[in-house]
Structure formats: C-alpha cells, structure tokens
PDB file as gemmi writes it, atoms N, CA and C in Angstrom:
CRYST1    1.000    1.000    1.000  90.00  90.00  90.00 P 1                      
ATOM      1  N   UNK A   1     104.012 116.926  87.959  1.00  0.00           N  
ATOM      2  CA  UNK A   1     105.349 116.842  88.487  1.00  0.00           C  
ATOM      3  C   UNK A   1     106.134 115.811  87.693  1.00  0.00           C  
ATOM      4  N   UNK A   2     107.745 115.951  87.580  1.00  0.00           N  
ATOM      5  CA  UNK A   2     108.231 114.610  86.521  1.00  0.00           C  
ATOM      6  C   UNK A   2     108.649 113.592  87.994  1.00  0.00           C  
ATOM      7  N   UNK A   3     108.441 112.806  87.367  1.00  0.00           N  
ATOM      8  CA  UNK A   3     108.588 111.418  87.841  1.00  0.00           C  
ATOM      9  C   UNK A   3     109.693 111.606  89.044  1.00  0.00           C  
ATOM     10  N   UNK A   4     111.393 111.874  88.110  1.00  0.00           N  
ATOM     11  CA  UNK A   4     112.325 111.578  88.431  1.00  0.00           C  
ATOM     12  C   UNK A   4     112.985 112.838  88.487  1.00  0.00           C  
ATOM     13  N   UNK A   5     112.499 114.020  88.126  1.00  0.00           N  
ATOM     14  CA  UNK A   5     113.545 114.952  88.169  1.00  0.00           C  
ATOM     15  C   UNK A   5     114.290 115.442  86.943  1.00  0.00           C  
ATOM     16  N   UNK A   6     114.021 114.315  86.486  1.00  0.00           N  
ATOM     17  CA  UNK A   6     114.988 114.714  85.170  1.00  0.00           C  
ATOM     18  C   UNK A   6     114.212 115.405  84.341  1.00  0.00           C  
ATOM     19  N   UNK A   7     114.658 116.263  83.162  1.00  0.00           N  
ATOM     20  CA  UNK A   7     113.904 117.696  82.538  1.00  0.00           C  
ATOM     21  C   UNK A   7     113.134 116.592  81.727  1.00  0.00           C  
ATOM     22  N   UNK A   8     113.444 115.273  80.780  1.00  0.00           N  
ATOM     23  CA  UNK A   8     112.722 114.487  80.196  1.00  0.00           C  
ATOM     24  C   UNK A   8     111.977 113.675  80.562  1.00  0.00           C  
ATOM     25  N   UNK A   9     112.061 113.583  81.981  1.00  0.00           N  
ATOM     26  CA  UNK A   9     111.103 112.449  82.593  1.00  0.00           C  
ATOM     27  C   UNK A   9     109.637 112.729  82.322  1.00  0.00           C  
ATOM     28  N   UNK A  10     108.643 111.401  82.502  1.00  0.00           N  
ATOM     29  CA  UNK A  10     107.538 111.205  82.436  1.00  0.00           C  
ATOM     30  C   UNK A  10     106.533 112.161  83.566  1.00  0.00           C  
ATOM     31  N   UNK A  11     106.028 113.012  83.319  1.00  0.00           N  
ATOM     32  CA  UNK A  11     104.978 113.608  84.309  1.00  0.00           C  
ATOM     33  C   UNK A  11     103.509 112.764  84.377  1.00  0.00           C  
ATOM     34  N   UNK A  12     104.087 113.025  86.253  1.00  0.00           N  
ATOM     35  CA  UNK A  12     102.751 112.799  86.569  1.00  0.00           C  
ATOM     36  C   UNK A  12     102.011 113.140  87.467  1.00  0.00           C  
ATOM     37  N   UNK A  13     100.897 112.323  87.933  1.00  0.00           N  
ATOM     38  CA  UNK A  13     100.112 113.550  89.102  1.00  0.00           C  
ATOM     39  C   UNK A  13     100.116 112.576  90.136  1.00  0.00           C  
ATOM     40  N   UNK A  14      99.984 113.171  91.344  1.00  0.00           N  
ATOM     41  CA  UNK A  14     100.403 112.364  92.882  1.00  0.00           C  
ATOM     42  C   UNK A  14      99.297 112.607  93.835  1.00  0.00           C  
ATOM     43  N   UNK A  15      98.686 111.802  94.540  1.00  0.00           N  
ATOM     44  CA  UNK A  15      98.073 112.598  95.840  1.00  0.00           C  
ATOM     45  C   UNK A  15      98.484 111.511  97.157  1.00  0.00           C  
ATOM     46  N   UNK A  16      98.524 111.797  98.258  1.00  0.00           N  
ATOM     47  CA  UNK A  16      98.687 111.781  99.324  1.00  0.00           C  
ATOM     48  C   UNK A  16      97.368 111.448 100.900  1.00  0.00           C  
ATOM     49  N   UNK A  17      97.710 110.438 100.846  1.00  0.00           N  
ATOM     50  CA  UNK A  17      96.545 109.915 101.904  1.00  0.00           C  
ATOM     51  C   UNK A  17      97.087 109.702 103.335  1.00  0.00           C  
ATOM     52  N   UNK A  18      96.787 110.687 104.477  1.00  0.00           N  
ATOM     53  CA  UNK A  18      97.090 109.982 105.725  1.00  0.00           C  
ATOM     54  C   UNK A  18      95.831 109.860 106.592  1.00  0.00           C  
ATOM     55  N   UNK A  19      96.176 108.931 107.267  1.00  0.00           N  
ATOM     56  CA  UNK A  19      95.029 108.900 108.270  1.00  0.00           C  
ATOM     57  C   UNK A  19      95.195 108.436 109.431  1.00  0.00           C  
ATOM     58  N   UNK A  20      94.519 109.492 110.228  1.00  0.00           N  
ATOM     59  CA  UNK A  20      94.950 109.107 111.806  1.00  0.00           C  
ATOM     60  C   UNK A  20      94.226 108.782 112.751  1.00  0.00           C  
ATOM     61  N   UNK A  21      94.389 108.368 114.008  1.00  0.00           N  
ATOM     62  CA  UNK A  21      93.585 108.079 115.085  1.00  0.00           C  
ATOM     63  C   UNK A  21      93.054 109.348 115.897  1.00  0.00           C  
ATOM     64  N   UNK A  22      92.575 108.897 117.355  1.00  0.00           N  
ATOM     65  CA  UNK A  22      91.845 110.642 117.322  1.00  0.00           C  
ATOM     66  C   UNK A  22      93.221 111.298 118.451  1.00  0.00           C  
ATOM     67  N   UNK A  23      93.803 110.226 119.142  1.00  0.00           N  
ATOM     68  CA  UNK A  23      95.176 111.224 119.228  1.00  0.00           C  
ATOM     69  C   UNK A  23      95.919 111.836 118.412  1.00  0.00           C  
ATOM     70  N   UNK A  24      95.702 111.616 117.223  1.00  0.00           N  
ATOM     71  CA  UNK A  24      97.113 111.993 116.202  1.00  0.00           C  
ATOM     72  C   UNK A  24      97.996 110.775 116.289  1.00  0.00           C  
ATOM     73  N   UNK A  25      97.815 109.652 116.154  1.00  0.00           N  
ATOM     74  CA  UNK A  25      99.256 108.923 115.659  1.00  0.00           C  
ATOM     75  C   UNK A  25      98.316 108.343 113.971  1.00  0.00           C  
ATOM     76  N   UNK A  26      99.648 108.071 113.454  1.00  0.00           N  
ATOM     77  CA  UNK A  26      99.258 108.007 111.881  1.00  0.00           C  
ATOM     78  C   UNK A  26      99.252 106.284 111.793  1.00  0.00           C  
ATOM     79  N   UNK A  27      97.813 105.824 111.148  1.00  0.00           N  
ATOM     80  CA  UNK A  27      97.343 104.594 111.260  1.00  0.00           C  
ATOM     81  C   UNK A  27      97.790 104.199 110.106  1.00  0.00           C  
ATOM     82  N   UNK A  28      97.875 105.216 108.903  1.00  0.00           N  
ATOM     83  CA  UNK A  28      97.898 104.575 107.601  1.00  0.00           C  
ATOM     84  C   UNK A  28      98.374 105.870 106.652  1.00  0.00           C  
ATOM     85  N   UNK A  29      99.678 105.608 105.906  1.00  0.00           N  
ATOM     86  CA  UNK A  29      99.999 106.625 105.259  1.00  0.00           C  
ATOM     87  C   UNK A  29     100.512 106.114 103.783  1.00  0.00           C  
ATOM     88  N   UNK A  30     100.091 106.933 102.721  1.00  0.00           N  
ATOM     89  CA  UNK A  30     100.223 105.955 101.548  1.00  0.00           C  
ATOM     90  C   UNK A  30      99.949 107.279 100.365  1.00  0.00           C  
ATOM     91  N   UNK A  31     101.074 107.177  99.631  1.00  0.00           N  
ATOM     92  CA  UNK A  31     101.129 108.147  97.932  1.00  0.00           C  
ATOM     93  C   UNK A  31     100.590 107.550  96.770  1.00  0.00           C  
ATOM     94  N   UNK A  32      99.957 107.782  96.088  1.00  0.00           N  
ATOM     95  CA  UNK A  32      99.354 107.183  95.159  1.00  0.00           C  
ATOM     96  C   UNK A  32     100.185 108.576  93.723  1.00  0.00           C  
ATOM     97  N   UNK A  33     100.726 107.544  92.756  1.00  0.00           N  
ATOM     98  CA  UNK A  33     101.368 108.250  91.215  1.00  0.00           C  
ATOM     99  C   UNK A  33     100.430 107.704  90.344  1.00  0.00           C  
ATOM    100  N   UNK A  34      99.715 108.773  89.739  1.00  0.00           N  
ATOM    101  CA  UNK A  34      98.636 108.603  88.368  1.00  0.00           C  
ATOM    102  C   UNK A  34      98.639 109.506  87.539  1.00  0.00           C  
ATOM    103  N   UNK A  35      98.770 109.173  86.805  1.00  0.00           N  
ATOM    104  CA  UNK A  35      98.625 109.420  84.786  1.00  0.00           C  
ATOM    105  C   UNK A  35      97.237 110.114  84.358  1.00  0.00           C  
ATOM    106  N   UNK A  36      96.548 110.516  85.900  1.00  0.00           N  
ATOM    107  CA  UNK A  36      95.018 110.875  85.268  1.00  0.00           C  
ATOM    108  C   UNK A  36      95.127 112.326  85.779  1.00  0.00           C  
ATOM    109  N   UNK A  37      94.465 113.199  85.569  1.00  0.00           N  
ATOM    110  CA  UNK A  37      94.570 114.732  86.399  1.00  0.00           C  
ATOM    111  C   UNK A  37      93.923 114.505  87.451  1.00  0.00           C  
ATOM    112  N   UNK A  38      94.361 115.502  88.219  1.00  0.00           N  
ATOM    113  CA  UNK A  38      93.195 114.934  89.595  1.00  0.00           C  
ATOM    114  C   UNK A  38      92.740 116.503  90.355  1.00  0.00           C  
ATOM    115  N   UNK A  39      91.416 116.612  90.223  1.00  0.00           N  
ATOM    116  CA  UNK A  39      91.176 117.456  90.993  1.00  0.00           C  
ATOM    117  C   UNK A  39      90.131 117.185  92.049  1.00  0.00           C  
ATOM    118  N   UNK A  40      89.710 118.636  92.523  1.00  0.00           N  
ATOM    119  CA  UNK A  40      88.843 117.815  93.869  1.00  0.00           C  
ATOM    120  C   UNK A  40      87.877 117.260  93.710  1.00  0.00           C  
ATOM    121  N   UNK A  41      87.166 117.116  92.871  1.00  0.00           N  
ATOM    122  CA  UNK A  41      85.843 116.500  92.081  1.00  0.00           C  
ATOM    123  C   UNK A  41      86.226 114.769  92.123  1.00  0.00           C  
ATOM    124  N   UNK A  42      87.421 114.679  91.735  1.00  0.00           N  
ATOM    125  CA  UNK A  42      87.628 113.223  91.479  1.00  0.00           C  
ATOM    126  C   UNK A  42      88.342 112.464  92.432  1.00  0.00           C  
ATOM    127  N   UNK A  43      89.442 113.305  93.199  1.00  0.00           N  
ATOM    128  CA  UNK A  43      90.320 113.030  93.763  1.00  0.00           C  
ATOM    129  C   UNK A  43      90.451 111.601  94.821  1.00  0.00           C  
ATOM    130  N   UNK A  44      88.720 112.572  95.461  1.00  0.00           N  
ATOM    131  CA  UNK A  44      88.654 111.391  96.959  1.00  0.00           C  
ATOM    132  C   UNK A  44      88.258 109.739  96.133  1.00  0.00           C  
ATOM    133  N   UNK A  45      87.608 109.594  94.991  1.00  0.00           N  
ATOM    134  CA  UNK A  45      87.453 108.556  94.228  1.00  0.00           C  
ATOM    135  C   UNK A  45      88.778 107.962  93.710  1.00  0.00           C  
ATOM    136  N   UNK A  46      89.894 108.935  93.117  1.00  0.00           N  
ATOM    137  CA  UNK A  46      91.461 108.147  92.859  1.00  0.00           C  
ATOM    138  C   UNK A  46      91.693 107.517  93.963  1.00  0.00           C  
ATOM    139  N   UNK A  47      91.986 108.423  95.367  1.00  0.00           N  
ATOM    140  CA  UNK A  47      92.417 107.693  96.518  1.00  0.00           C  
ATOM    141  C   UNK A  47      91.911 106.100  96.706  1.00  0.00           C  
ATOM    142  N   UNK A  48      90.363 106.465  96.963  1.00  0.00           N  
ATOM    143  CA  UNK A  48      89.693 105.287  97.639  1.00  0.00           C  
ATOM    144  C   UNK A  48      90.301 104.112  96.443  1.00  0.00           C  
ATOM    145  N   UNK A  49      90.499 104.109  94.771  1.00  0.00           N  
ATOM    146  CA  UNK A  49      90.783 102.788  94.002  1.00  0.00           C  
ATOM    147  C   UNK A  49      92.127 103.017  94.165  1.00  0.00           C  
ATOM    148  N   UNK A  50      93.043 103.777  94.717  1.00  0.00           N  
ATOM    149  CA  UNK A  50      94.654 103.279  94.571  1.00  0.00           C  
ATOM    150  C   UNK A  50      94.837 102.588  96.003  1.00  0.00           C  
ATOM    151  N   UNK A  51      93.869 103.283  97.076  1.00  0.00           N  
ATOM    152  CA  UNK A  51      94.233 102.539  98.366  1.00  0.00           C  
ATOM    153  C   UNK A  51      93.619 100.543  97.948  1.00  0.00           C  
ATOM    154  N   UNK A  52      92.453 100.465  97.941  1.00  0.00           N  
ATOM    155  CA  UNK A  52      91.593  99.408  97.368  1.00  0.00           C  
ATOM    156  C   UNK A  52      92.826  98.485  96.821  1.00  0.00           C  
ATOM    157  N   UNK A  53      93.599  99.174  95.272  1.00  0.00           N  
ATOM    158  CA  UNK A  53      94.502  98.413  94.970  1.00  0.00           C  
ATOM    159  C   UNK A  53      95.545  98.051  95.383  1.00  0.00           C  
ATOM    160  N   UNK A  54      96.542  98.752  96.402  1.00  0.00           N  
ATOM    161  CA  UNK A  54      97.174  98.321  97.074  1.00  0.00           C  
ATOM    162  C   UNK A  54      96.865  97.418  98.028  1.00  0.00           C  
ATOM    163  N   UNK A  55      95.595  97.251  98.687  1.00  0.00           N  
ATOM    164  CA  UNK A  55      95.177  96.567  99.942  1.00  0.00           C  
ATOM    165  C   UNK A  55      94.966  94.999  99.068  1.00  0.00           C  
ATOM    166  N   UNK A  56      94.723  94.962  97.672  1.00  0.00           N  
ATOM    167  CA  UNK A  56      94.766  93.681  97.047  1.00  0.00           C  
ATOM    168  C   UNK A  56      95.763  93.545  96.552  1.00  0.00           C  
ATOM    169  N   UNK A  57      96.570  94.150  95.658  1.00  0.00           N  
ATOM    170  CA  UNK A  57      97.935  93.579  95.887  1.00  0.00           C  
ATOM    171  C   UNK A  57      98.594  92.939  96.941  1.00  0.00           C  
ATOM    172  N   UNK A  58      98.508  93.789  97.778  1.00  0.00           N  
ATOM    173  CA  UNK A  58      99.297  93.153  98.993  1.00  0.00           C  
ATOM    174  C   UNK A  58      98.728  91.780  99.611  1.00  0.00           C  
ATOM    175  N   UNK A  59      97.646  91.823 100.073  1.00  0.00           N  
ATOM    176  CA  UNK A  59      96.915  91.098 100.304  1.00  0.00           C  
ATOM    177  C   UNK A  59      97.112  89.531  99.315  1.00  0.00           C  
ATOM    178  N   UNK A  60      97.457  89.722  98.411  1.00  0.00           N  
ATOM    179  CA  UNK A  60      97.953  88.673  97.549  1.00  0.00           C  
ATOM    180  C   UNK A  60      98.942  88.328  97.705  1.00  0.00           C  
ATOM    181  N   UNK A  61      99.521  89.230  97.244  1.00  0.00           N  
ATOM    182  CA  UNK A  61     101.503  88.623  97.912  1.00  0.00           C  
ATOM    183  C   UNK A  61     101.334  88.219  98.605  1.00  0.00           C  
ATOM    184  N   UNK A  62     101.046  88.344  99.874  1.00  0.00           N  
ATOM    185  CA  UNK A  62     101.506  87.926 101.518  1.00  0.00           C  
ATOM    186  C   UNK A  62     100.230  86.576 101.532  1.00  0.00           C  
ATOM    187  N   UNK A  63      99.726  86.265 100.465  1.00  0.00           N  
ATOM    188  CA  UNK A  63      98.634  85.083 100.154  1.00  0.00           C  
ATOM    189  C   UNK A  63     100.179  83.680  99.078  1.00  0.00           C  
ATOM    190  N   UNK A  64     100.526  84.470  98.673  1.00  0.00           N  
ATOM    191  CA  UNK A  64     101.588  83.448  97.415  1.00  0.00           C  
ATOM    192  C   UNK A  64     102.680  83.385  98.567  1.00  0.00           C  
ATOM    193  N   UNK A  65     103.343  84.216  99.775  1.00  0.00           N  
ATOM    194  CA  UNK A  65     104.075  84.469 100.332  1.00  0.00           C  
ATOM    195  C   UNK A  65     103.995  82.875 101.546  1.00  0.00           C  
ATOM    196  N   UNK A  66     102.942  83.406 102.448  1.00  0.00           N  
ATOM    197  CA  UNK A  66     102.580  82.879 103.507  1.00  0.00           C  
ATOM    198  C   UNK A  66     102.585  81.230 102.856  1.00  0.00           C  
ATOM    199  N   UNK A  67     101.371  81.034 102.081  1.00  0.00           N  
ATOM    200  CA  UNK A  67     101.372  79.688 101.857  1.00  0.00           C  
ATOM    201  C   UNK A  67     102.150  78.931 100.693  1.00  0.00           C  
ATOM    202  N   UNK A  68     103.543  79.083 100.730  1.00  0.00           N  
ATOM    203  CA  UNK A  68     104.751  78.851 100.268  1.00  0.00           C  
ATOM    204  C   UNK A  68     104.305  78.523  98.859  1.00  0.00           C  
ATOM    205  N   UNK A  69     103.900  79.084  98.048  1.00  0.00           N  
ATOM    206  CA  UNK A  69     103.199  78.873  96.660  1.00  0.00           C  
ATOM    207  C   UNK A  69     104.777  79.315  96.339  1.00  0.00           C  
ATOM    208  N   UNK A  70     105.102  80.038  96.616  1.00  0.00           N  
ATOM    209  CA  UNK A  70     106.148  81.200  95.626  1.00  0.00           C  
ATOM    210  C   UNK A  70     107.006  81.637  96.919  1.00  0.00           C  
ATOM    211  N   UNK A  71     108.377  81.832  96.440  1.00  0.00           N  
ATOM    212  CA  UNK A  71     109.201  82.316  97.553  1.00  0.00           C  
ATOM    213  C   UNK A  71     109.219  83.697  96.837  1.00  0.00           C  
ATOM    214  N   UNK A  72     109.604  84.487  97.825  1.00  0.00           N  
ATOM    215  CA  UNK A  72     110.332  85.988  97.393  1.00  0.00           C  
ATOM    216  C   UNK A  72     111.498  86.022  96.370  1.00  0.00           C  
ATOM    217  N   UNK A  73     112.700  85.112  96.914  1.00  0.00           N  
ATOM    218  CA  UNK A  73     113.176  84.890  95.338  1.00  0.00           C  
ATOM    219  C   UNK A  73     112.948  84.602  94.293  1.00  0.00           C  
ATOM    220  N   UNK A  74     112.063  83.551  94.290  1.00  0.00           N  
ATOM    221  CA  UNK A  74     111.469  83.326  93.142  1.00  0.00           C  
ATOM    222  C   UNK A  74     110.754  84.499  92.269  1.00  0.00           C  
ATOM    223  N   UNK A  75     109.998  85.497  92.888  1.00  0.00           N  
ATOM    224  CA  UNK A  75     109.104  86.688  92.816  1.00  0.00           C  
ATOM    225  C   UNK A  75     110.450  87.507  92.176  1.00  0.00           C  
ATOM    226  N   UNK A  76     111.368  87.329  92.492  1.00  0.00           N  
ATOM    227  CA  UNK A  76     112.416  88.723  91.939  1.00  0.00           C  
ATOM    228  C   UNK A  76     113.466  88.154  90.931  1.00  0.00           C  
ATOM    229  N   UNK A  77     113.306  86.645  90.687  1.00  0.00           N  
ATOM    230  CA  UNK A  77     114.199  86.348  89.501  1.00  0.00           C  
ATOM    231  C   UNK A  77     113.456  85.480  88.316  1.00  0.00           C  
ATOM    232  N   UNK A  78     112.327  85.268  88.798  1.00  0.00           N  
ATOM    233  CA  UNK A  78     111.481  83.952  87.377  1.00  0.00           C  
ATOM    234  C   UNK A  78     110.734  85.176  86.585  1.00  0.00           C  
ATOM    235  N   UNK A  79     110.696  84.615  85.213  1.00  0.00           N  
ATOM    236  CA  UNK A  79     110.057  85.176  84.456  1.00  0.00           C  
ATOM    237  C   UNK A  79     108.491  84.435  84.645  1.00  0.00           C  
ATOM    238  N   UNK A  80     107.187  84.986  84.171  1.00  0.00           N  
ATOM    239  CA  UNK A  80     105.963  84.977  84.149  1.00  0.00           C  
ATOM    240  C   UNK A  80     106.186  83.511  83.426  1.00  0.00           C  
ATOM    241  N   UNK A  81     106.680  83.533  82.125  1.00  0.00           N  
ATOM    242  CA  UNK A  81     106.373  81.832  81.587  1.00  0.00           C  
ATOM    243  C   UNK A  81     106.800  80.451  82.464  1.00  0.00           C  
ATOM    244  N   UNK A  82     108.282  80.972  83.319  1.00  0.00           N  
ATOM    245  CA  UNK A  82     108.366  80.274  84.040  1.00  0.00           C  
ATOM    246  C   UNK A  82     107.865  79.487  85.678  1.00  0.00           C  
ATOM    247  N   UNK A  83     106.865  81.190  86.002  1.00  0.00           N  
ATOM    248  CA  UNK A  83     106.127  80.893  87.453  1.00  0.00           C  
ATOM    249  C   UNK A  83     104.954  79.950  86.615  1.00  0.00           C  
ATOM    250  N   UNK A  84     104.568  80.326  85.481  1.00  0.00           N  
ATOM    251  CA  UNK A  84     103.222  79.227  85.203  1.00  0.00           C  
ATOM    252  C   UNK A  84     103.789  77.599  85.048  1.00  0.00           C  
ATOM    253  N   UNK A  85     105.172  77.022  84.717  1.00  0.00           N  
ATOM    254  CA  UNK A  85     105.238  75.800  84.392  1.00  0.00           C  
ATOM    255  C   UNK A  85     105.748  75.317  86.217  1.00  0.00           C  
ATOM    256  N   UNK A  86     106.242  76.340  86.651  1.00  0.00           N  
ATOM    257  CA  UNK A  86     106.654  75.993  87.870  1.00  0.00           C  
ATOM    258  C   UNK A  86     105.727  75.738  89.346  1.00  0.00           C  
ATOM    259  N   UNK A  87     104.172  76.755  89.062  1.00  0.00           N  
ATOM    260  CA  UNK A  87     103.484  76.347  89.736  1.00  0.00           C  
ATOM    261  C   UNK A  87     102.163  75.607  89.304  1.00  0.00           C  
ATOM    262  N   UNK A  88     102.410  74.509  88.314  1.00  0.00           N  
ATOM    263  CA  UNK A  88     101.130  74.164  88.085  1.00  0.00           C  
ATOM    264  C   UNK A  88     100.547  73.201  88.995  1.00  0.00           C  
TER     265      UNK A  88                                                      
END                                                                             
C-alpha cells in the first residue's frame, strides 16, 4: 500500500493488532507500518516485535517524562547534540 496516497509515495506493508476481553471491549488496539513483506508465516512474529517496540518506547518516554529528565518541549524543539550537553 503507498504510505500517503500519493502515486509516488513510499510503499509499504501494514498489519493490524486488536485485542479484546471476553466481553468484546477492545483492551489494546495498535497498526504496525513495515518495509518487510508479511505473510502468515511471519506475521504473528512482526506483530509480537512492533508491539514489544512500542511498549519500550513508550515506556521510556513516560520514564524521561515522569522523572522531569526532559520536558515535552524540550522533546519537540532540541536537537540530539543539544539534549546530550543539556542533560549531562
């Protein structure tokens, strides 16, 4: 699929993870975009390392977040050379 729609955009491949409780309400819903083909052989293995990586990403942020290492502004306007002299 392209990325963006546009006829030149970058293609790529997508899969789709939900998961629910045993009523049906949705506990956890999450798209994963990869550059690798994915079929059913591999697929449930993409999921499990894109969920994995999101759960550490995040898990980090809200680690630099919480214990005021780094503000959110800071996160959306310092460049990388500058978070290293700024948090040493």
């Amino acid at each position: 699929m392209s990325l963006t729609g546009a006829p030149d955009a970058v293609r790529v491949n997508w899969a789709e993870l939900t998961l629910t409780n045993s009523p049906g309400k949705v506990v956890y819903g999450n798209a994963f975009v990869i550059n690798h083909l994915i079929t059913p052989q591999n697929v449930v293995d993409l999921v499990r390392a894109g969920r994995y990586r999101w759960k550490t990403e995040n898990e980090h942020l809200n680690t630099l977040k919480t214990k005021a290492i780094i503000s959110s502004t800071t996160l959306a306007t310092e460049t990388p050379a500058s978070l290293r002299r700024c948090c040493r």
